[in-house]
Every structure is written in C-alpha cells, then in structure tokens.
C-alpha positions as CSV (number, residue, x, y, z in Angstrom):
1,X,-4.6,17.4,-8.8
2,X,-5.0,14.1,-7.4
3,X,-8.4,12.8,-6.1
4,X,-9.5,9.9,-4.2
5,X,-13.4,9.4,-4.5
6,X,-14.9,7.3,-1.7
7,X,-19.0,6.0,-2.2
8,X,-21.4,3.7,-0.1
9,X,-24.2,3.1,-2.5
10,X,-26.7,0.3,-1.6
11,X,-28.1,0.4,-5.2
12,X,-26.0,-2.5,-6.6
13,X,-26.9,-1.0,-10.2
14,X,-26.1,2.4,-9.3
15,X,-22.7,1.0,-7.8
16,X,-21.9,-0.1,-11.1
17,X,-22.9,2.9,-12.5
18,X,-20.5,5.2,-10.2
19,X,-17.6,2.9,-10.6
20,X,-18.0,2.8,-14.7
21,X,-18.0,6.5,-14.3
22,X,-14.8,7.1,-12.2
23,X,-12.9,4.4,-14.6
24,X,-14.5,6.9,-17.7
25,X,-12.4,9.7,-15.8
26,X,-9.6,7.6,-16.0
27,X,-9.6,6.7,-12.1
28,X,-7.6,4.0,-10.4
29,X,-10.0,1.4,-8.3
30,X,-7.7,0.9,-5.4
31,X,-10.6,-0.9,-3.2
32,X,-14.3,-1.8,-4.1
33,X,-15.7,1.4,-3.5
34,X,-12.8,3.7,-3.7
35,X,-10.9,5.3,-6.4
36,X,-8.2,7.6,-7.6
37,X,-6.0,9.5,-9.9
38,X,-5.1,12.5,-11.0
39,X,-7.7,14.6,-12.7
40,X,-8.4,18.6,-13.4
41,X,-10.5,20.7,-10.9
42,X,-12.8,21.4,-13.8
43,X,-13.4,17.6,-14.6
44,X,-13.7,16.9,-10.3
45,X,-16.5,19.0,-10.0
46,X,-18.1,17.6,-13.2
47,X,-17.3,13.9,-12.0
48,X,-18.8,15.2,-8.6
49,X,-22.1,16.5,-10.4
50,X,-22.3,13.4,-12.6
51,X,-22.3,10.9,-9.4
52,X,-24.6,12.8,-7.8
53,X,-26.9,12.6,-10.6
54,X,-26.1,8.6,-10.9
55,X,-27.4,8.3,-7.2
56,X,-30.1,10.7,-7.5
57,X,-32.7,10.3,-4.7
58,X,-31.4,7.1,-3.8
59,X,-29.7,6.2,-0.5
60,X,-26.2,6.7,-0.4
61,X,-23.2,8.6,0.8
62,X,-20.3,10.2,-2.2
63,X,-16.9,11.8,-1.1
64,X,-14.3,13.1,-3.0
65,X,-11.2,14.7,-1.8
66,X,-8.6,16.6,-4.2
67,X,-5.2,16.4,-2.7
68,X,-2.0,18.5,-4.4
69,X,1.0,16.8,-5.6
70,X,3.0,17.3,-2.8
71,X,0.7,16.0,-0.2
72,X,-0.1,13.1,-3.0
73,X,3.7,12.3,-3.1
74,X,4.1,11.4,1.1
75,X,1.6,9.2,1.0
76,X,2.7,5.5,1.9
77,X,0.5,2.9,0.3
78,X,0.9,-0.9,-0.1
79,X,-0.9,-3.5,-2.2
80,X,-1.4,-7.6,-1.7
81,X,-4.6,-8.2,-3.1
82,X,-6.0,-11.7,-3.5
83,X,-6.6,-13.0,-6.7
84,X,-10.2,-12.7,-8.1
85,X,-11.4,-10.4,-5.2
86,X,-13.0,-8.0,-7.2
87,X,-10.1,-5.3,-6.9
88,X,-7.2,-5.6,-9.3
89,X,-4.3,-7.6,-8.5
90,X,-1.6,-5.5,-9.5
91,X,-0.4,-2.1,-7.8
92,X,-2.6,1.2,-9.2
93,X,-0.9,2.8,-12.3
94,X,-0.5,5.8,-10.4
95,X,1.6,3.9,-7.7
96,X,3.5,1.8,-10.1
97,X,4.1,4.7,-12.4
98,X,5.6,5.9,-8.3
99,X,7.4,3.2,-7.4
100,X,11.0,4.3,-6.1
101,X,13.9,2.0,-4.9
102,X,13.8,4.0,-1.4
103,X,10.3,3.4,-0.1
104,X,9.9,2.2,2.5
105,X,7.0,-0.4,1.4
C-alpha cells in the first residue's frame, strides 16, 4: 500500500533524523518535508512508532496517509524542481517507474 508521510518538525536535527528514517523505509522525498512509496501496513505502523519516537517530546506535527493502489494510480503529479534546492531533481522512482505515454502531465 502506498503512503505519503507529511512532518513539520522545528528540531532541524530531528528533521534530519525523520527524513533518514523514511529514505531507511525506502521512501521517495517528493518535497522537503514530505515523502512516499509503497510500503506494508506492518512496516507503516512501525515507521509511524519510530517517528514518533524520533520527535519525542519535542514540538512538532507527523502525518502519514496509506492510500490503495487504485486510488494511488489516479493521482496526477508533475515535477520541475530547480537544481540544488534540496529536493531531487529528477521525477520520484515511483512516478518514473509510472510514467505512461497517455498522461496528461
């Protein structure tokens, strides 16, 4: 099942922490603070535990939202990123891996 996991952390070390943990879970950063991919409901909750453990008592908001394949496959998504801004350049895996000759972006 396919997950996209959202935080605002203002801990700039515990930011780093949560992001090293998503890419661990084999997540896609597709913006600064956001990830996803496609992971097992066993490993989201475990993710889920192990980022609230990361951000402890600490201020801060976490989200993650499984979404099934179906749903996962209408989505529409489009990429220009800038070079050097922190997110990477080329499209996620999991919408490259995606890409058909009849999308509309």
């Amino acid at each position: 099942m396919y997950v996209i996991v959202f935080y605002d952390v203002t801990s700039s070390r515990i930011r780093k922490k949560i992001a090293d943990a998503c890419l661990d879970y084999g997540l896609d950063r597709t913006q600064f603070s956001a990830f996803v991919g496609d992971i097992a409901p066993g490993h989201q909750r475990e993710l889920m535990t192990k980022l609230r453990d990361l951000l402890g008592d600490q201020p801060g908001a976490l989200l993650l939202i499984p979404i099934d394949r179906r749903e996962w496959s209408s989505r529409l998504e489009y990429r220009h990123d800038a070079p050097g801004d922190g997110v990477s350049t080329f499209p996620s895996s999991i919408a490259e891996r995606e890409r058909t000759d009849d999308s509309p972006f």
